[in-house]
VOGU-3710 file (C-alpha; in Angstrom, 3 decimals, decimal comma):
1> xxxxxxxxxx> -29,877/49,176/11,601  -26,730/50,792/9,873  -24,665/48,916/12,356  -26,018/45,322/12,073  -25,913/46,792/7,884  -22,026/47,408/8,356  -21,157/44,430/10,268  -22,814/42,508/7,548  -21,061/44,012/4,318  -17,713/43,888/6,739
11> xxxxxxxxxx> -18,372/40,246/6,755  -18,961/39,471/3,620  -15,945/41,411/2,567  -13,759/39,414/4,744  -15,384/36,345/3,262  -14,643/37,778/-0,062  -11,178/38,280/0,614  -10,711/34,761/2,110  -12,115/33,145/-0,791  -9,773/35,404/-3,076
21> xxxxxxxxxx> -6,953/34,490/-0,643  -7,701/30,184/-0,829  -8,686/30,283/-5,340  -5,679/33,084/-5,974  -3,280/31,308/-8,260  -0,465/32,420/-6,111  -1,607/30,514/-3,193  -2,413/27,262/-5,255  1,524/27,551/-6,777  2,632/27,980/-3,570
31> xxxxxxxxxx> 0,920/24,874/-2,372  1,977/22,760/-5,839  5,421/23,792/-5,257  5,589/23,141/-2,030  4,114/19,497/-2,527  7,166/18,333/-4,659  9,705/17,757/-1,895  8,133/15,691/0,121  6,810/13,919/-3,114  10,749/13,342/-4,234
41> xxxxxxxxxx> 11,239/12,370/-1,166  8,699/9,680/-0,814  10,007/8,138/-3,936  13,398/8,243/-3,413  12,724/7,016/0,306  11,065/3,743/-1,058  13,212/3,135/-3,713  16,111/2,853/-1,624  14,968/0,781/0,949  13,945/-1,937/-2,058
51> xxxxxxxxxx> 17,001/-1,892/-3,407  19,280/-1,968/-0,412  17,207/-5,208/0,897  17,266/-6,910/-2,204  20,882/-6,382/-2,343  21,393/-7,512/1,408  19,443/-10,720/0,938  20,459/-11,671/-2,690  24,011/-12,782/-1,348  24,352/-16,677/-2,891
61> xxxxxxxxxx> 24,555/-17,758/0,676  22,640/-15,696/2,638  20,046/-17,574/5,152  19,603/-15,556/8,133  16,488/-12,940/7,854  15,507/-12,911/11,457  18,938/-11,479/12,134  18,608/-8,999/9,230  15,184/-7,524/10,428  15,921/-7,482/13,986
71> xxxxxxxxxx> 19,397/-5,147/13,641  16,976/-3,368/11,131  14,322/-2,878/13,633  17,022/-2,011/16,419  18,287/0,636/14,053  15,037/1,794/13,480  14,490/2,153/17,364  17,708/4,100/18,144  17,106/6,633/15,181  13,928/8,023/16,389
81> xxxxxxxxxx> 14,034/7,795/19,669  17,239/9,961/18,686  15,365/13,009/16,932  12,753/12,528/19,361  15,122/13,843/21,921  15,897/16,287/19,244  12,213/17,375/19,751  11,780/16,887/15,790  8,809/14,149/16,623  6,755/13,016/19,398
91> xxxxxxxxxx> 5,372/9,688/20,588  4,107/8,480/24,160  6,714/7,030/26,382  6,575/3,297/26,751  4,109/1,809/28,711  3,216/-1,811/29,469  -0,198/-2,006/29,152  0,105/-0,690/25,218  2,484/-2,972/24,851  0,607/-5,921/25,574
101> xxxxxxxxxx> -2,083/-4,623/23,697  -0,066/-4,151/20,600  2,168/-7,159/21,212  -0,405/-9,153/18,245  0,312/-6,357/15,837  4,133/-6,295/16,121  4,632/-10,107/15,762  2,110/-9,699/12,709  4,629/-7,059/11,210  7,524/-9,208/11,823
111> xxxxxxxxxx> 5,840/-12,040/9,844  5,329/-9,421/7,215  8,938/-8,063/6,539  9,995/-11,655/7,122  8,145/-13,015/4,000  8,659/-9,940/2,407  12,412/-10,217/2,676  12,084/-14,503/1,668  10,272/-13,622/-1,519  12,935/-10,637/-2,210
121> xxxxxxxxxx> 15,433/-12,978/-2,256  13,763/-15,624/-4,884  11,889/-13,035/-6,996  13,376/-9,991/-9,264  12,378/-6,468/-7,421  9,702/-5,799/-10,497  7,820/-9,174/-9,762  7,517/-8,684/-6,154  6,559/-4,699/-7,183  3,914/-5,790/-9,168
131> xxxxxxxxxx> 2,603/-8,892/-6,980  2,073/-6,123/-3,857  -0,730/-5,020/-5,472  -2,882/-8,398/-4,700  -2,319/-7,188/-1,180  -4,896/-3,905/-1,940  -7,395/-6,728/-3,376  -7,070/-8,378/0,054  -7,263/-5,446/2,003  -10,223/-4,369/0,035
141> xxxxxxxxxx> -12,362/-7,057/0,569  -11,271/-7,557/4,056  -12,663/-4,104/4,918  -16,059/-5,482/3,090  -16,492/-7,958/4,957  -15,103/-6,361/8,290  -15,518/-3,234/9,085  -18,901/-2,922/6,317  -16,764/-0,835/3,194  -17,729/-1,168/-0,391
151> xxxxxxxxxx> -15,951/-1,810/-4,058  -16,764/0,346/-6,409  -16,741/-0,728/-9,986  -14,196/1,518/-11,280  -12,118/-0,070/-8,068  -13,336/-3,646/-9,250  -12,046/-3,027/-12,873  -8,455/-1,997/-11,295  -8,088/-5,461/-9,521  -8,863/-7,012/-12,489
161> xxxxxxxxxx> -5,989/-5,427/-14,374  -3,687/-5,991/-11,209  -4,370/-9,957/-11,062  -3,646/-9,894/-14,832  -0,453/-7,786/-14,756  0,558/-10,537/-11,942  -0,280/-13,320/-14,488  2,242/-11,158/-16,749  4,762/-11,227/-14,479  4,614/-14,381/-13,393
171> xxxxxxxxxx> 4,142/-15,735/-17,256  7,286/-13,792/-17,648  9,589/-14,686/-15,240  9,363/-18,429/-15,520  9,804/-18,245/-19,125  13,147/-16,186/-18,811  13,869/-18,917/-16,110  13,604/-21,640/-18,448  15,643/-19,778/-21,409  17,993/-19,433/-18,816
181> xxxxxxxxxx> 18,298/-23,056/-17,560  17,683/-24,742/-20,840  20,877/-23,598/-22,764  22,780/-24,585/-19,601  21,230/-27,999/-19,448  22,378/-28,919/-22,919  18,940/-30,016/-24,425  19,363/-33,289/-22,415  18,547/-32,917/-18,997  15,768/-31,223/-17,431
191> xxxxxxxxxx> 17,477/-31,022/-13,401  18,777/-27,354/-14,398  15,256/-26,483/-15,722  13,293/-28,048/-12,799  16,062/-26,198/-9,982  15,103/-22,586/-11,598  11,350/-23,381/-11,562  11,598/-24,864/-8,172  13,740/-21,542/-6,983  10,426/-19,532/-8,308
201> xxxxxxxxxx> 8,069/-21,610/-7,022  9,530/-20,635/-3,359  9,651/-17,176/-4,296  6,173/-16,870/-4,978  5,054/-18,826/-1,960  6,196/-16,395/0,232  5,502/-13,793/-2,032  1,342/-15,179/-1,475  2,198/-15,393/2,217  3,594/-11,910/2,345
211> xxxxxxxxxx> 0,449/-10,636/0,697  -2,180/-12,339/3,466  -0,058/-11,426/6,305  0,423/-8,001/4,812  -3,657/-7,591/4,474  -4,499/-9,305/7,765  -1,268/-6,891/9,766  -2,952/-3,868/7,799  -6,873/-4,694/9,152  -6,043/-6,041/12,885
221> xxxxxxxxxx> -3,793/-2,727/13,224  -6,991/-0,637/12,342  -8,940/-1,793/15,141  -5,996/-1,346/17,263  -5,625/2,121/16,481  -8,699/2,859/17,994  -8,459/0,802/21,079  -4,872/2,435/22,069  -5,696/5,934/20,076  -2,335/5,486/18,452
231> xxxxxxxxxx> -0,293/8,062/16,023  1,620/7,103/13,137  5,050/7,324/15,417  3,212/5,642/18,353  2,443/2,570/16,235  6,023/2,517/14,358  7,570/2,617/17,734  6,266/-0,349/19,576  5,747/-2,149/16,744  9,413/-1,938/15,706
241> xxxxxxxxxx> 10,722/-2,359/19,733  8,390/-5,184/20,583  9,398/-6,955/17,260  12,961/-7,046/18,588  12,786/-9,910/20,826  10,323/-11,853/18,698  12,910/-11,524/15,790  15,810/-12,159/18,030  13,824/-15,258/19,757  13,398/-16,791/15,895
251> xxxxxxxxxx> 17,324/-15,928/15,123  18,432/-17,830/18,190  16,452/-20,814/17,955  15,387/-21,080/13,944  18,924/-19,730/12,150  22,276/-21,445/12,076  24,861/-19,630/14,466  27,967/-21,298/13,735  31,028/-19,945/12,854  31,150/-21,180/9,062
261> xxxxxxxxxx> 27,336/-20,324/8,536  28,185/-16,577/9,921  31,332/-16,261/7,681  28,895/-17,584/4,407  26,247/-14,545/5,676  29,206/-12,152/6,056  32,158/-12,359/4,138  35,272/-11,093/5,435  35,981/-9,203/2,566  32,158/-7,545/2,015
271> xxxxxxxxxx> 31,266/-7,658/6,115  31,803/-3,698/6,717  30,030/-2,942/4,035  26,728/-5,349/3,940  26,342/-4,339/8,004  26,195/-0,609/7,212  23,657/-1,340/4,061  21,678/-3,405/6,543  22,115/-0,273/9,568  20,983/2,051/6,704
281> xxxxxxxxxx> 18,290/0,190/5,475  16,693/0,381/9,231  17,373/3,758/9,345  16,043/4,349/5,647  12,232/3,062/7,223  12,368/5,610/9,433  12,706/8,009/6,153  9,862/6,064/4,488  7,712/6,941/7,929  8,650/10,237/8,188
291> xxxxxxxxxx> 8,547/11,152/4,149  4,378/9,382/3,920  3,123/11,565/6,741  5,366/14,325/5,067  3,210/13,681/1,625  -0,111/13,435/3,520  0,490/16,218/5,320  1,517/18,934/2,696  -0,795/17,338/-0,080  -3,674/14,870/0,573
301> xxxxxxxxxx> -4,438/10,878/1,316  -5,442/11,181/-2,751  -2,298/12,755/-3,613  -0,414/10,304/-1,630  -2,354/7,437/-3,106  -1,718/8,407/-6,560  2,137/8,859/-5,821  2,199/5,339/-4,614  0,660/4,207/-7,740  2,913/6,319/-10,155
311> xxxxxxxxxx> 6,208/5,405/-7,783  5,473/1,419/-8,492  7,118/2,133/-12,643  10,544/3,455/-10,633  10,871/1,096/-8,333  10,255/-1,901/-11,128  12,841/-0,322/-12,882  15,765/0,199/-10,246  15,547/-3,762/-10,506  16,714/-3,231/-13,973
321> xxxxxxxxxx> 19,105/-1,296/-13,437  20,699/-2,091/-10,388  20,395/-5,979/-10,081  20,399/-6,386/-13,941  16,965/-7,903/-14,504  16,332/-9,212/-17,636  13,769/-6,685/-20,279  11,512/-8,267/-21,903  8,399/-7,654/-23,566  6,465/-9,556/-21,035
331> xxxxxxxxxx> 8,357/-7,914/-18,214  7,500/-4,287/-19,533  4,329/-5,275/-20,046  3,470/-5,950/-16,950  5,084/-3,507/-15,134  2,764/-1,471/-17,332  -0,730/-2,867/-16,916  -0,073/-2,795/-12,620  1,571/0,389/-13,077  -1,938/1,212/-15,038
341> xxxxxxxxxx> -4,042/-0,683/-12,370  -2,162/1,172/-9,794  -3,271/4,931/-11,388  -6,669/3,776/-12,345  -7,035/2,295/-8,217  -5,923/5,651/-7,464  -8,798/7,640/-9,479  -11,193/5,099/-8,052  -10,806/5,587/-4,554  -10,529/9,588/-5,175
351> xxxxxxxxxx> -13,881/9,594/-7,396  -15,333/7,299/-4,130  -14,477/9,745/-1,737  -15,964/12,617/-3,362  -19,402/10,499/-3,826  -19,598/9,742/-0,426  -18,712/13,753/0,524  -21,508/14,794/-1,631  -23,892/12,527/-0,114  -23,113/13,123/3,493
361> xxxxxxxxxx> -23,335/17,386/2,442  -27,052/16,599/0,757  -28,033/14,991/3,956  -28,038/11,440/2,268  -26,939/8,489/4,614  -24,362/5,932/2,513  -25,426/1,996/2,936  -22,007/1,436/4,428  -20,492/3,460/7,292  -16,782/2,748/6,977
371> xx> -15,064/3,866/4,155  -12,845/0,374/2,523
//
């Protein structure tokens, strides 16, 4: 009896001292402090892969994306197979049979950073920031009707406010076109007016196209995953290798080779230069990769989530101030309302995820069995 007595205070002392240890503020500054790297990381990662690809594509004569994105992807490819052999990461070796089975999913990311990189090059870097955020909507109710998630309506009241910050934007940006094009047009012809609107019009196209195939890349790749049992660098690295050939395939046959056509894409005088923004904007995804796992990793999906959200107001404003987009009321304004969507998207999905933890710890079985 005193033994099984002393065993039992000796373990409820070491559970006493491991619940000091995990609530002692020491521990949880430790953990805040070490959560603001990879945070600063994160941000700066994605902020400088925007801006280098808008600044790659806005050239007046640039017309050849598939070439872009496949050197980008190629880069991508040699950089971590690289610090694989470093032994900093690890993915599986190649193998043919996951290749085929991913092949779908790696011609579905081409088509996304294809559009993505069309709409860049029509639409200011806070529009296209701010018209993402239809993709979540997509994604949302894709996972509804797919794989049996749910909307809250906290979640609901965030998509509201993201559609509206998109009619903002949009309300916005074909007004400044118009200011622009009228003065130039001198009051008597409406062909410079009807050009800028035109110019949008494409912009936001692809911008609509970027978002499905964004959404549709995002669900087919989750039930992938768990066909192939994928990683993070597993997935990155076939989809970026077996998007090589599709990209170069669509260069060859789509894109204008010539000798004058390749002098309009690269200048003599800016060629050095606008290859080694495009090699470092291929190795800068490799960064964004590396820095989101990073931020999962040392802080949580929620965490991450929320950074996303609060990362959307720098981004919008390295347009500004790299590429001189105009400020306007309308523009701030709806880079604030999505930047607001974004945060209250964020608190949504965290306040969901602690319902549905409480009701699988009281025993209670949710209506839907995928989380969206």
């Amino acid at each position: 009896m005193a033994s099984t007595s002393n065993n039992l205070t000796s373990e409820r002392d070491t559970a006493e001292l491991r619940r000091a240890l995990a609530t002692s503020p020491t521990l949880d500054n430790n953990l805040q402090i070490s959560a603001i790297p990879p945070i600063i990381c994160y941000c700066f990662a994605s902020i400088l892969m925007t801006v280098v690809n808008k600044f790659v594509v806005s050239g007046a004569n640039f017309s050849m994306n598939f070439l872009l994105l496949c050197i980008q992807s190629s880069v991508c490819i040699a950089c971590v197979t690289a610090v694989k052999k470093l032994g900093i990461i690890s993915f599986r070796n190649f193998d043919w049979q996951d290749a085929k089975t991913w092949f779908p999913i790696s011609f579905m990311l081409a088509m996304v950073i294809y559009t993505g990189s069309k709409s860049l090059q029509f639409l200011s870097i806070p529009v296209y920031t701010i018209f993402k955020n239809l993709t979540i909507i997509l994604i949302a109710y894709g996972e509804v009707i797919w794989f049996g998630g749910r909307v809250t309506g906290l979640t609901f009241v965030s998509f509201i406010f993201m559609v509206f910050s998109s009619v903002i934007a949009a309300w916005s940006d074909v007004s400044n076109a118009m200011n622009d094009a009228i003065p130039n047009a001198g009051m008597g012809s409406l062909h410079d007016v009807t050009d800028a609107v035109q110019k949008l019009n494409i912009g936001y196209f692809w911008m609509f196209v970027n978002c499905s195939t964004s959404a549709a890349y995002v669900l087919t790749m989750r039930k992938r995953i768990r066909v192939t049992g994928f990683s993070d660098w597993d997935s990155m690295f076939y989809s970026n290798l077996l998007s090589i050939p599709v990209l170069a395939l669509f260069s060859i046959v789509l894109e204008d080779w010539g000798t004058e056509n390749l002098n309009r894409n690269f200048p003599a005088e800016t060629r050095s230069f606008l290859l080694m923004a495009i090699a470092f904007s291929g190795a800068a995804a490799v960064g964004i990769s590396y820095t989101t796992a990073w931020c999962v990793r040392v802080t949580s999906s929620t965490t991450y989530s929320m950074v996303g959200a609060l990362n959307k107001l720098p981004v919008a404003a390295s347009g500004m101030l790299f590429f001189g987009d105009v400020v306007t009321l309308g523009s701030v304004s709806a880079i604030s309302v999505g930047f607001f969507a974004g945060l209250l998207y964020a608190v949504a999905k965290n306040n969901q995820k602690k319902s549905e933890s409480r009701m699988q710890n009281d025993g209670i079985i949710p209506l839907t069995s995928q989380k969206p």
